[in-house]
Gaussian input, Z-matrix of N, CA and C with variables (Angstrom, degrees):
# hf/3-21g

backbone

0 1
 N
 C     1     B1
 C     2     B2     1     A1
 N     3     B3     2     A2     1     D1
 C     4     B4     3     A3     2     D2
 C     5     B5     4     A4     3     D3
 N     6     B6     5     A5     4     D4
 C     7     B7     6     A6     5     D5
 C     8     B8     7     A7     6     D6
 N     9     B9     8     A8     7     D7
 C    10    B10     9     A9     8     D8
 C    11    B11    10    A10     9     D9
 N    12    B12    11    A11    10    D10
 C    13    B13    12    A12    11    D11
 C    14    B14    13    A13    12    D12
 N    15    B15    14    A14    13    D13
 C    16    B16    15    A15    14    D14
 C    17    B17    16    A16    15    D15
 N    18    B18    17    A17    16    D16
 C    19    B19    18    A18    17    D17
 C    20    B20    19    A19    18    D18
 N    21    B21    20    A20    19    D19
 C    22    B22    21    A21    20    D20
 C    23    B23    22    A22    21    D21
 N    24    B24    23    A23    22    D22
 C    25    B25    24    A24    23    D23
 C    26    B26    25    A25    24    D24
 N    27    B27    26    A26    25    D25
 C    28    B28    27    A27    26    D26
 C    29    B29    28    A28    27    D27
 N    30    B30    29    A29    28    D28
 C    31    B31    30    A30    29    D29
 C    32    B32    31    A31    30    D30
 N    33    B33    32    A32    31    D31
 C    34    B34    33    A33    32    D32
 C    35    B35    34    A34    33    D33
 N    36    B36    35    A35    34    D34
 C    37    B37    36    A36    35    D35
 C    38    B38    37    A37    36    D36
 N    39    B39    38    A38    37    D37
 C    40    B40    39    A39    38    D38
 C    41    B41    40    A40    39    D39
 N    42    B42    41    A41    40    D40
 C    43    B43    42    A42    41    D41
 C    44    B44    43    A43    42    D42
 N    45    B45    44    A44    43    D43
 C    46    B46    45    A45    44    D44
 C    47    B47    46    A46    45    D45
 N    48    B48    47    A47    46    D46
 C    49    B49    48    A48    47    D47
 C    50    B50    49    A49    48    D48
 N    51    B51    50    A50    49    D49
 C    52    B52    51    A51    50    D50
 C    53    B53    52    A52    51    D51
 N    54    B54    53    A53    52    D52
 C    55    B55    54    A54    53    D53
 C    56    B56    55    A55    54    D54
 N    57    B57    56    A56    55    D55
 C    58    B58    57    A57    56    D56
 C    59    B59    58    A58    57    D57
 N    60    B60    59    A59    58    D58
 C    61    B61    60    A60    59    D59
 C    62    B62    61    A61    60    D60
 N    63    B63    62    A62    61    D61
 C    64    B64    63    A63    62    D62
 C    65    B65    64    A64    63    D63
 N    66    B66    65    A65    64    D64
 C    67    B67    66    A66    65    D65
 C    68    B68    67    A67    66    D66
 N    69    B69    68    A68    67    D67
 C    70    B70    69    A69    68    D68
 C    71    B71    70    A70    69    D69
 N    72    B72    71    A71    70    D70
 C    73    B73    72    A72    71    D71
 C    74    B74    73    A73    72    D72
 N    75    B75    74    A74    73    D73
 C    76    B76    75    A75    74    D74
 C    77    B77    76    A76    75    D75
 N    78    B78    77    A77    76    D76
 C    79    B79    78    A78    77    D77
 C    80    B80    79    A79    78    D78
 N    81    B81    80    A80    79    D79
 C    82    B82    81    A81    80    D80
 C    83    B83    82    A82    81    D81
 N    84    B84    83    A83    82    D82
 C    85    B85    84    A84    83    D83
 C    86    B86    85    A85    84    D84
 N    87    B87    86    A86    85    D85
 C    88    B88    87    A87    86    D86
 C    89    B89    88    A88    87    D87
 N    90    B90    89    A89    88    D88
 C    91    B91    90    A90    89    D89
 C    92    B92    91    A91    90    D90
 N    93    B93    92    A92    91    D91
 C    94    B94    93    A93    92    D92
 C    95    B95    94    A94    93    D93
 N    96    B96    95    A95    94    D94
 C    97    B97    96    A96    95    D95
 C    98    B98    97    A97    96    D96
 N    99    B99    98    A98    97    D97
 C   100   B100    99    A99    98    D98
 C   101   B101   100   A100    99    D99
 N   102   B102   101   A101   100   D100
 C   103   B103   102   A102   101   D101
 C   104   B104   103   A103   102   D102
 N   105   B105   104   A104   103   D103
 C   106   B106   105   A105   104   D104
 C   107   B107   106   A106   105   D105
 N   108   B108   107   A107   106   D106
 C   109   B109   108   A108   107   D107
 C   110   B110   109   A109   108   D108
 N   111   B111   110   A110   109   D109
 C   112   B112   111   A111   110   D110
 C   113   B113   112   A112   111   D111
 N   114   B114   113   A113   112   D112
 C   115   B115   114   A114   113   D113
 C   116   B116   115   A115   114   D114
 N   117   B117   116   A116   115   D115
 C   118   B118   117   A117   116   D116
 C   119   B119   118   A118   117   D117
 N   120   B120   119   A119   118   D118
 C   121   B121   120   A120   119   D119
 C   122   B122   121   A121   120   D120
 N   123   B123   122   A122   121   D121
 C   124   B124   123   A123   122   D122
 C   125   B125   124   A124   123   D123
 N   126   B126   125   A125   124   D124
 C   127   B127   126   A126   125   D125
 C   128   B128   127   A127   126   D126
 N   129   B129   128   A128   127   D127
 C   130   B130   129   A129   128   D128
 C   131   B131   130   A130   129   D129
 N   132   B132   131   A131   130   D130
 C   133   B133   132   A132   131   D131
 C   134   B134   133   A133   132   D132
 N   135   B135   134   A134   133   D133
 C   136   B136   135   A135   134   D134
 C   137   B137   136   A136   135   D135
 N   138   B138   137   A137   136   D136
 C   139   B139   138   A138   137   D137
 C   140   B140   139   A139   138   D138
 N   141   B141   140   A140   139   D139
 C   142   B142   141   A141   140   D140
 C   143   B143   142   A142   141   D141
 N   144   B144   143   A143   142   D142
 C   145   B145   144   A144   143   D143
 C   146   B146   145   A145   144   D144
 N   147   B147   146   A146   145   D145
 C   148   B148   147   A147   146   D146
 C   149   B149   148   A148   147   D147

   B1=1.4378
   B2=1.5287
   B3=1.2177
   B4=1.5057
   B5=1.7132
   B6=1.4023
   B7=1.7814
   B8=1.3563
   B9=1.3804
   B10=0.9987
   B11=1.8680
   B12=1.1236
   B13=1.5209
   B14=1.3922
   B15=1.8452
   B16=1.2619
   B17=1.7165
   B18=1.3288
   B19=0.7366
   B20=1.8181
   B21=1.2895
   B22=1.5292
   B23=1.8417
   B24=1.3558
   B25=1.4055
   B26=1.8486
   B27=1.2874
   B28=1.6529
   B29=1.2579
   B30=1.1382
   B31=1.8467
   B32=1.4675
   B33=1.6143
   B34=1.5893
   B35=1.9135
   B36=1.5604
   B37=1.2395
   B38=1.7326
   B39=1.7063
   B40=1.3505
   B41=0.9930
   B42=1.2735
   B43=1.3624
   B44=1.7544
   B45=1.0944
   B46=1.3609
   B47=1.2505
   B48=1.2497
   B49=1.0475
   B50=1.6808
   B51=1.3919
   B52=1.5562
   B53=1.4706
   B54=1.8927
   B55=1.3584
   B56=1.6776
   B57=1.4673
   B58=1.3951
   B59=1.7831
   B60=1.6806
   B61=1.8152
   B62=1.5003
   B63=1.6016
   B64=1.2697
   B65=1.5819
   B66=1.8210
   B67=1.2160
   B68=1.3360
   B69=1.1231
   B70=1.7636
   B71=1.7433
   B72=1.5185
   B73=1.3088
   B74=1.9486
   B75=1.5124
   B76=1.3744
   B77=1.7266
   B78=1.5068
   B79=1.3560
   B80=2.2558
   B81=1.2421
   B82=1.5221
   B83=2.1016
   B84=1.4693
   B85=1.4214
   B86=1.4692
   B87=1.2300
   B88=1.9045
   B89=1.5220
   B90=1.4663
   B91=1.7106
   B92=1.9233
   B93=1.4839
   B94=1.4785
   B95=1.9270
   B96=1.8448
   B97=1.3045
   B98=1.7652
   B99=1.8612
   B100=1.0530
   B101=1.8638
   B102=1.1777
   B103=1.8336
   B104=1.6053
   B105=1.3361
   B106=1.5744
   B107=1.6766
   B108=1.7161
   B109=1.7652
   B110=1.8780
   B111=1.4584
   B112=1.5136
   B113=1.4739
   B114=1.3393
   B115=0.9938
   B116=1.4412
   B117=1.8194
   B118=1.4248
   B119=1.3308
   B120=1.5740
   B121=1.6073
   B122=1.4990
   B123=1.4923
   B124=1.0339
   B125=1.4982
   B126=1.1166
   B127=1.3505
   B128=1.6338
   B129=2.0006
   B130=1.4958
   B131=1.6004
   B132=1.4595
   B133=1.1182
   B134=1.2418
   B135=1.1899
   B136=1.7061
   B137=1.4143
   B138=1.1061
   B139=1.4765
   B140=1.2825
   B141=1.4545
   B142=1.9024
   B143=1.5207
   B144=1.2563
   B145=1.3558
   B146=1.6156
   B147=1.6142
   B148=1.5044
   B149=2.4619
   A1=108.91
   A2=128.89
   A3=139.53
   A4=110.30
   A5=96.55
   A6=84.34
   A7=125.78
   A8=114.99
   A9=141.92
   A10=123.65
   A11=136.40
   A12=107.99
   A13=98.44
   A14=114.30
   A15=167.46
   A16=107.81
   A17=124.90
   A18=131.29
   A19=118.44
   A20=127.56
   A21=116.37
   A22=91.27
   A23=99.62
   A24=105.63
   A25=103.96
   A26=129.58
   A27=110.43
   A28=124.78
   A29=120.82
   A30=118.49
   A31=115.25
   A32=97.58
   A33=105.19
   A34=97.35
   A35=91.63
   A36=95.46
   A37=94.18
   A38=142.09
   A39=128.43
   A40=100.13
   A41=127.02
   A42=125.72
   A43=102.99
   A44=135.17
   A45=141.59
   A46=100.13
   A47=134.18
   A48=140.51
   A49=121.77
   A50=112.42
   A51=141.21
   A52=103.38
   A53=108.40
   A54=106.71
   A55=112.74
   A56=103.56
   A57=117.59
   A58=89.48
   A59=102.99
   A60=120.53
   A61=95.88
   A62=85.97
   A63=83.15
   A64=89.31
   A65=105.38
   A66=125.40
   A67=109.30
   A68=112.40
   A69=126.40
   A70=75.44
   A71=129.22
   A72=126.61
   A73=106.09
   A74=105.28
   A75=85.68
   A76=124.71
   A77=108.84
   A78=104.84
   A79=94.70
   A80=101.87
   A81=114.06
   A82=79.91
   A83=87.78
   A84=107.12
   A85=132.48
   A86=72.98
   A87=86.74
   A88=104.10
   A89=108.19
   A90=110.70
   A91=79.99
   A92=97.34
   A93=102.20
   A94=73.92
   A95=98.67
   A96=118.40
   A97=77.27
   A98=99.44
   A99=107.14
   A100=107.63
   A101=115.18
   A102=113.70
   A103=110.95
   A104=102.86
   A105=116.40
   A106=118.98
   A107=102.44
   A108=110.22
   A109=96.17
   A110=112.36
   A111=104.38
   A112=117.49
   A113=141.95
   A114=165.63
   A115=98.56
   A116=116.41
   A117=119.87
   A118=138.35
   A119=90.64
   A120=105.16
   A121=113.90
   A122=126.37
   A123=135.23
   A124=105.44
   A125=122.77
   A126=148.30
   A127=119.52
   A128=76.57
   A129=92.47
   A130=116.66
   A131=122.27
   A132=119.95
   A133=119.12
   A134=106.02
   A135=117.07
   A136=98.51
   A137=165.31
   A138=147.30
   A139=120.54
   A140=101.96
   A141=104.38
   A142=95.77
   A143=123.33
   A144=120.09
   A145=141.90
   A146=86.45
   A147=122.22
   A148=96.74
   D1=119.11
   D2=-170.27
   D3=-72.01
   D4=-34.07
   D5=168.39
   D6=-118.27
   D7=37.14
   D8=162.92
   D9=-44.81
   D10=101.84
   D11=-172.19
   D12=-117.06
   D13=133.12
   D14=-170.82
   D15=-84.71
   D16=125.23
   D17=-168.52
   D18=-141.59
   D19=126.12
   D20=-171.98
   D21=-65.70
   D22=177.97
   D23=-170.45
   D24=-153.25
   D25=55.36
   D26=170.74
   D27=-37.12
   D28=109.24
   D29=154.32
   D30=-117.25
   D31=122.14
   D32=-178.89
   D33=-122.42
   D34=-163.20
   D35=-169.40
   D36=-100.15
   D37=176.71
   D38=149.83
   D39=-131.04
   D40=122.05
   D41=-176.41
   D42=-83.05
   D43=11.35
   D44=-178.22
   D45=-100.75
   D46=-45.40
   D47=-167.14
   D48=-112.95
   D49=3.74
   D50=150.84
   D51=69.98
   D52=11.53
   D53=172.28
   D54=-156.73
   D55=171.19
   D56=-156.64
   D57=-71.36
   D58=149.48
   D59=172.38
   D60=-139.56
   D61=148.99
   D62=177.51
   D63=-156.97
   D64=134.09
   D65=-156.82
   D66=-126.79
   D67=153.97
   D68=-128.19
   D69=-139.68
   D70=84.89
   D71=-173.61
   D72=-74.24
   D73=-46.51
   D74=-179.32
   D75=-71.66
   D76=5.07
   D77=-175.52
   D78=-118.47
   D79=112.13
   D80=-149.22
   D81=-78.73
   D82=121.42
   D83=-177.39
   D84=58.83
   D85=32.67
   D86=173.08
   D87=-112.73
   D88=120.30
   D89=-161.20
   D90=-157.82
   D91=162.06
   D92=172.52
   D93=-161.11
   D94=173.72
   D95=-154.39
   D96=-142.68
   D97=174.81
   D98=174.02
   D99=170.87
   D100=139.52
   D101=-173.54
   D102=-57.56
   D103=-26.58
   D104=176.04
   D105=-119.17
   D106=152.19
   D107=173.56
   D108=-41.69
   D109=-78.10
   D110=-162.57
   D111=-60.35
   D112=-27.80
   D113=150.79
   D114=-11.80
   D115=-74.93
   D116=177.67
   D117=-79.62
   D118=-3.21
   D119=167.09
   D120=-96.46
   D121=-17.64
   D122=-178.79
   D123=-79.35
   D124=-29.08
   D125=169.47
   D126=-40.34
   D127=-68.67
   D128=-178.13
   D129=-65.71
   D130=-42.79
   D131=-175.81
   D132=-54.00
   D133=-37.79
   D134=-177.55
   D135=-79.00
   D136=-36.62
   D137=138.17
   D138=-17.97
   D139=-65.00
   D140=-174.32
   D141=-50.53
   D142=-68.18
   D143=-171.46
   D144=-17.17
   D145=-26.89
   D146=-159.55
   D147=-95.75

């Protein structure tokens, strides 16, 4: 899709927070969490969307 907009996406583990985040750097504080890898990316996408 050509106008589609693409976004980097970090997901690590936090051991403070006993679950996966994953942060959306060009969108400043847009982060979502989740017990699982797809979980917090599924997360995240559905944020940006928003």
């Amino acid at each position: 899709m050509p106008n589609e907009i693409r976004y980097e996406i970090i997901l690590y583990w936090s051991k403070d927070d006993q679950s996966f985040i994953a942060e959306i750097p060009e969108l400043p504080g847009c982060a979502a969490d989740g017990t699982t890898y797809q979980e917090a990316l599924a997360k995240a996408e559905s944020v940006m969307s928003e």
